[in-house]
LONULUM-182327 format. One record per residue (C-alpha): y, z, x; residue number from 0. Coordinates in steps of 0.2 Angstrom, whole numbers. Layout:
<rs>
[r [Y,Z,X],NUM]
...
</rs>
This chain:
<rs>
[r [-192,-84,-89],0]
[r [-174,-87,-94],1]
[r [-164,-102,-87],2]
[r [-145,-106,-87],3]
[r [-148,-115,-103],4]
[r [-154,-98,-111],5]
[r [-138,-90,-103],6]
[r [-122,-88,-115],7]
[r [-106,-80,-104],8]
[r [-89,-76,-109],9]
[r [-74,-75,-96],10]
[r [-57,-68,-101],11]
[r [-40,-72,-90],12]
[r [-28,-59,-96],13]
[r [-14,-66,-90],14]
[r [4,-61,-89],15]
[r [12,-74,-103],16]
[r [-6,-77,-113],17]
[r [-22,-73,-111],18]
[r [-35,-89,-110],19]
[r [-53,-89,-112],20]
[r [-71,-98,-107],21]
[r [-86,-99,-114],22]
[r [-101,-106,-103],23]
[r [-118,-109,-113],24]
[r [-130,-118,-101],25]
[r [-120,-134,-96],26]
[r [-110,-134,-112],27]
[r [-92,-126,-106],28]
[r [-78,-120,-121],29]
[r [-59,-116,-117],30]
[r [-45,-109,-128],31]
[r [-29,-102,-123],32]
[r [-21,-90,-131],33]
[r [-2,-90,-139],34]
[r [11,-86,-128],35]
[r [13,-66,-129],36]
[r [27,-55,-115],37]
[r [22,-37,-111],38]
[r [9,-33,-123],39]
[r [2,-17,-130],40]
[r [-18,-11,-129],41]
[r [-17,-14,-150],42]
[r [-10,-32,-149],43]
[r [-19,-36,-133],44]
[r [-36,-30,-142],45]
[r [-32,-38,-158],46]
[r [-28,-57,-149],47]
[r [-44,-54,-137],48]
[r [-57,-51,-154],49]
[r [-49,-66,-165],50]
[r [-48,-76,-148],51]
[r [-69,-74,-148],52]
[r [-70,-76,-166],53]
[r [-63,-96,-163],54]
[r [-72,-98,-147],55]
[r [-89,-94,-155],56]
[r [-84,-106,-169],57]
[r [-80,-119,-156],58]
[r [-97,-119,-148],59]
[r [-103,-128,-164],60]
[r [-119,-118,-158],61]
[r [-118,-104,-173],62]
[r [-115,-92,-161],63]
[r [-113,-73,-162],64]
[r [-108,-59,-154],65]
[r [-126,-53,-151],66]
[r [-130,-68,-142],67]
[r [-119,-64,-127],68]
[r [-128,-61,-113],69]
[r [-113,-59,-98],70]
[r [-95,-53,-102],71]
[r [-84,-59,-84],72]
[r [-62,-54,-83],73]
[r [-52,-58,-71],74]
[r [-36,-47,-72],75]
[r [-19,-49,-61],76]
[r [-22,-33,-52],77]
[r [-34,-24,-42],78]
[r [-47,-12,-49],79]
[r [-56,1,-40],80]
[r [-74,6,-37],81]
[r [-73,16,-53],82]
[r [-66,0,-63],83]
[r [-47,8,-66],84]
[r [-35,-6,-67],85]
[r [-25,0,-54],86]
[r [-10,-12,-54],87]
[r [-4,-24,-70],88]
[r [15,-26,-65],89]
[r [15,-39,-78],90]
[r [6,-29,-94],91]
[r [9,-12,-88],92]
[r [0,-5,-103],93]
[r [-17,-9,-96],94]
[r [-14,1,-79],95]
[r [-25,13,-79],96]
[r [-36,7,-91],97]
[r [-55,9,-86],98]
[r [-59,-10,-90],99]
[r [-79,-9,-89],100]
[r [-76,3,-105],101]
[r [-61,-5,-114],102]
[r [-66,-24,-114],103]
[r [-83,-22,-123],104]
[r [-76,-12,-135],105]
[r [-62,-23,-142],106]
[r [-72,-39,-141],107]
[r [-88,-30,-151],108]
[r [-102,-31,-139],109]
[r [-113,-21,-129],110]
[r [-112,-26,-111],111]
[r [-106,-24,-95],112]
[r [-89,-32,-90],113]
[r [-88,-38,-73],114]
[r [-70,-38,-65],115]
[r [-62,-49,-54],116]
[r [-45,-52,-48],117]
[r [-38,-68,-55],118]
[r [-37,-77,-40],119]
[r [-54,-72,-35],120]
[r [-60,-81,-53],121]
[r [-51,-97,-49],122]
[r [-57,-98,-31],123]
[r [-73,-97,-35],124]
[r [-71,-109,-50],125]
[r [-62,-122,-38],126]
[r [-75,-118,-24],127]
[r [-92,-122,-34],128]
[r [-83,-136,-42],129]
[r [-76,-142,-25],130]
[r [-87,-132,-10],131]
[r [-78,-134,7],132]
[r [-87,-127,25],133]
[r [-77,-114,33],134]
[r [-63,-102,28],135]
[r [-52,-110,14],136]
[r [-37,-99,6],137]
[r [-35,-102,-14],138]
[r [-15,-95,-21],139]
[r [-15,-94,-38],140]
[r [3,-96,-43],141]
[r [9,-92,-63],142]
[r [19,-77,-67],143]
[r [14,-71,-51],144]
[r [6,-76,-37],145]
[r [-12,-70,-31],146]
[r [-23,-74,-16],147]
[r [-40,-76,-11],148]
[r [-51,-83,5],149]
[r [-69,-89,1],150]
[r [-80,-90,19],151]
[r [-93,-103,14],152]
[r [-90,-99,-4],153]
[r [-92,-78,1],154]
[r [-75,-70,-2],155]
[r [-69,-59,11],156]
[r [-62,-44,6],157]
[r [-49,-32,15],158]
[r [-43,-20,2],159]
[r [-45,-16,-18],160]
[r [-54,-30,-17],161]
[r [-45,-41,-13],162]
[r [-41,-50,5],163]
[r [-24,-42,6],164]
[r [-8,-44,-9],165]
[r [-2,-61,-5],166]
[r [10,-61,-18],167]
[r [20,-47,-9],168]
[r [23,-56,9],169]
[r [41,-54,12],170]
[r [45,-73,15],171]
[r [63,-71,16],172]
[r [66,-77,34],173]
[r [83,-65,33],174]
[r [91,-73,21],175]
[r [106,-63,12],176]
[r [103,-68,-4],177]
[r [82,-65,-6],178]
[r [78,-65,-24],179]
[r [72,-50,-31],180]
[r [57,-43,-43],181]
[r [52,-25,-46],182]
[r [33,-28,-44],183]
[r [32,-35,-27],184]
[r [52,-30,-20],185]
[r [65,-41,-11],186]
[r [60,-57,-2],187]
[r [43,-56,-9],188]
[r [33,-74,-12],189]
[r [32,-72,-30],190]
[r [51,-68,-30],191]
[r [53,-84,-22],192]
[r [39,-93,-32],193]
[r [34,-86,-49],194]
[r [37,-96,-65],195]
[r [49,-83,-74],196]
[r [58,-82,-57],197]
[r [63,-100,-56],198]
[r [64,-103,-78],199]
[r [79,-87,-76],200]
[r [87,-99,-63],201]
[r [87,-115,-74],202]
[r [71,-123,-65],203]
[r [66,-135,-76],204]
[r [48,-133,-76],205]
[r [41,-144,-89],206]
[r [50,-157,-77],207]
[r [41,-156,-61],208]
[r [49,-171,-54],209]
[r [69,-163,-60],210]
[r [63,-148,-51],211]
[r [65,-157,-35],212]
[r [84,-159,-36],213]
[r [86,-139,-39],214]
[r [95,-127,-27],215]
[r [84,-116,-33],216]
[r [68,-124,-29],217]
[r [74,-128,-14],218]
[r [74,-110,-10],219]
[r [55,-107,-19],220]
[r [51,-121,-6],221]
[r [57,-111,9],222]
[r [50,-97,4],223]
[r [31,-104,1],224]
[r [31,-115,18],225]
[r [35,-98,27],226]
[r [22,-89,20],227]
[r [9,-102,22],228]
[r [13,-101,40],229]
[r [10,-84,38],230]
[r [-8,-87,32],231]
[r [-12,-99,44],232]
[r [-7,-86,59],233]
[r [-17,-72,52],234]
[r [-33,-79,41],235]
[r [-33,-96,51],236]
[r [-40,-107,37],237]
[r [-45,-125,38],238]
[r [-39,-128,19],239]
[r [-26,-118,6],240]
[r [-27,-125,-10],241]
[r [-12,-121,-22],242]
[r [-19,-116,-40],243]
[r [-13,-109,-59],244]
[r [2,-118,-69],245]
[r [14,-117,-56],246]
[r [4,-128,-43],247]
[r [8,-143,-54],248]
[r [25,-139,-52],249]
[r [23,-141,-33],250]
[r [15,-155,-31],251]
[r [29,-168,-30],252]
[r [33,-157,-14],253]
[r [18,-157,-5],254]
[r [24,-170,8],255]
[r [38,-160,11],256]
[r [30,-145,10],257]
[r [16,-150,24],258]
[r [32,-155,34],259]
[r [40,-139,32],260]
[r [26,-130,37],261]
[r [19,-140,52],262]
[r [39,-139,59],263]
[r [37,-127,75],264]
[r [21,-118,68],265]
[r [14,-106,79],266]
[r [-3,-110,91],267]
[r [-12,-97,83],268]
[r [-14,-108,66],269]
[r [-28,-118,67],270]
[r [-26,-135,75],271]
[r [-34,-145,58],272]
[r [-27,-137,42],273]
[r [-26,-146,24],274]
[r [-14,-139,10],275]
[r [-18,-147,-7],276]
[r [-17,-143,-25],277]
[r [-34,-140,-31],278]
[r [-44,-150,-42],279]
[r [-47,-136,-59],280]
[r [-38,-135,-70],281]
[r [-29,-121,-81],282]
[r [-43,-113,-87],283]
[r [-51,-109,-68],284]
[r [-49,-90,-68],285]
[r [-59,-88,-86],286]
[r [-71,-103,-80],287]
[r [-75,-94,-64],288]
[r [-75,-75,-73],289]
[r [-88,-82,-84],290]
[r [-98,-91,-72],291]
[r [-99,-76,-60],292]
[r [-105,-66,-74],293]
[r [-117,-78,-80],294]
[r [-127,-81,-62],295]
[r [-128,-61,-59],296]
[r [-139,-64,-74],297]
[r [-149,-76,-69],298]
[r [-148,-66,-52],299]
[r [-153,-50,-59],300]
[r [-166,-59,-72],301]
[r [-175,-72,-63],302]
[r [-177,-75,-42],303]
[r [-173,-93,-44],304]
[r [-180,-98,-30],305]
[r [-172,-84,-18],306]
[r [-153,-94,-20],307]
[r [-140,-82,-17],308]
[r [-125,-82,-34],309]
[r [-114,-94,-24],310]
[r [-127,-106,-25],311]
[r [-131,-104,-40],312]
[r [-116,-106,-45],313]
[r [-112,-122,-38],314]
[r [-129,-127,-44],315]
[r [-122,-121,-63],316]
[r [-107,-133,-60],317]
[r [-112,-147,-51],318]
[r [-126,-145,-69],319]
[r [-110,-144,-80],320]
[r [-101,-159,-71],321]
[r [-117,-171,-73],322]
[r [-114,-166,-92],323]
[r [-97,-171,-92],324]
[r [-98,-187,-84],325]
</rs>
């Protein structure tokens, strides 16, 4: 019968400025991120993806393999379809598309399955077996650009593409005449107010959360992310948002004004208990939970593990990995 400890998964975050990636073998976890690529070609993105998994075998100390892969997980900034076509990839537009179930196996070397999942989707489900909250939580993943899921009890509820709806491309301008502008998501858009290479072209010091405070600029990014929070909380009624990816370290210094931002006036359709925190994983969340998704369907599909459904199990695989690390 196999176990988790028999189980060896690989999750892939093909991000917009690198690509980082996990590997999961029972309770042992492996990380490595990639170097810092813009608007790569399939070739490159290949190339970087095989000698990425070249390292991260040679990291597990285990002598590992390709052929001892059992579950391949990737967790893409874009929707696929129900035929697995990439369907958006505003920030690699070479992998639009692509049919990723078909191209990912190949350039890493192994004969599996990949199972896809938005970005955000990976990080929630990372964050939520690492830190499981009852009730309707919202997870935005905020890099490059900014993403959006909403995990009920841990199941995430899906509206479109699989996804809950494109948070990213909420126009949060609130009328003002000078909304910033980016082509993928169009004027007034969240990720126009909040995405890293938004902010870094306005001289945001990012490196420098605490600088980032006395900016014009952020100031703005701040307006724009209270109003659409208020958004969310009119529309999904959550009882949590947790902020997520690189650029949630940039806005925590501004949660206390943040929450105050948002609480100013908000509508009696919002929940009357609502929490807005950065969450607890790290970088690495969406190739983590990529991995770990793939990694319970196997143990789903192999064993019935005592008739737990894959959230469980997956909270049951983390809870195992945090033992480890204590």
């Amino acid at each position: 019968m196999i176990e988790l400890k028999d189980v060896i998964s690989i999750g892939v975050d093909i991000g917009g400025s690198a690509t980082k990636m996990s590997l999961l073998h029972g309770e042992e976890e492996v990380v490595l991120r990639g170097e810092f690529r813009s608007r790569p070609g399939l070739a490159q993105l290949g190339d970087e993806l095989s000698e990425m998994l070249d390292v991260l075998l040679g990291m597990s100390g285990g002598g590992l393999n390709r052929e001892d892969i059992n579950a391949v997980g990737v967790s893409l900034a874009g929707p696929v379809n129900a035929d697995g076509v990439l369907e958006h990839a505003s920030n690699i537009p070479a992998m639009k598309g692509l049919m990723i179930g078909d191209w990912l196996p190949g350039v890493l070397g192994v004969d599996l399955e990949a199972l896809a999942l938005t970005d955000a989707l990976s990080a929630a489900l990372c964050e939520h077996q690492r830190n499981p909250v009852a009730g309707r939580a919202i997870y935005l993943s905020m890099g490059t650009g900014v993403g959006g899921a909403v995990l009920d009890d841990g199941i995430p509820l899906v509206i479109t593409r699989g996804t809950p709806g494109h948070f990213g491309h909420l126009d949060v301008s609130g009328g003002e005449d000078d909304a910033p502008m980016i082509v993928g998501s169009g004027r007034g858009s969240l990720e126009a107010y909040v995405g890293a290479n938004m902010l870094r072209q306005a001289g945001v010091p990012l490196e420098d959360p605490e600088a980032c405070l006395e900016h014009d600029r952020m100031q703005m990014a701040l307006g724009g992310l209270s109003r659409g929070i208020r958004i969310l909380l009119a529309i999904y009624r959550p009882n949590y948002i947790y902020l997520m990816g690189g650029m949630s370290m940039v806005f925590e210094p501004t949660l206390p004004l943040l929450r105050t931002m948002i609480a100013d006036g908000l509508t009696p359709a919002a929940p009357e208990q609502w929490v807005v925190e950065r969450a607890e994983s790290g970088p690495f969340a969406a190739s983590i939970g990529a991995a770990s998704v793939a990694q319970a369907k196997v143990l789903r599909n192999c064993m019935k593990h005592d008739g737990m459904s894959e959230t469980e199990i997956r909270i049951q695989q983390a809870s195992k990995r945090k033992a480890v690390d204590a």
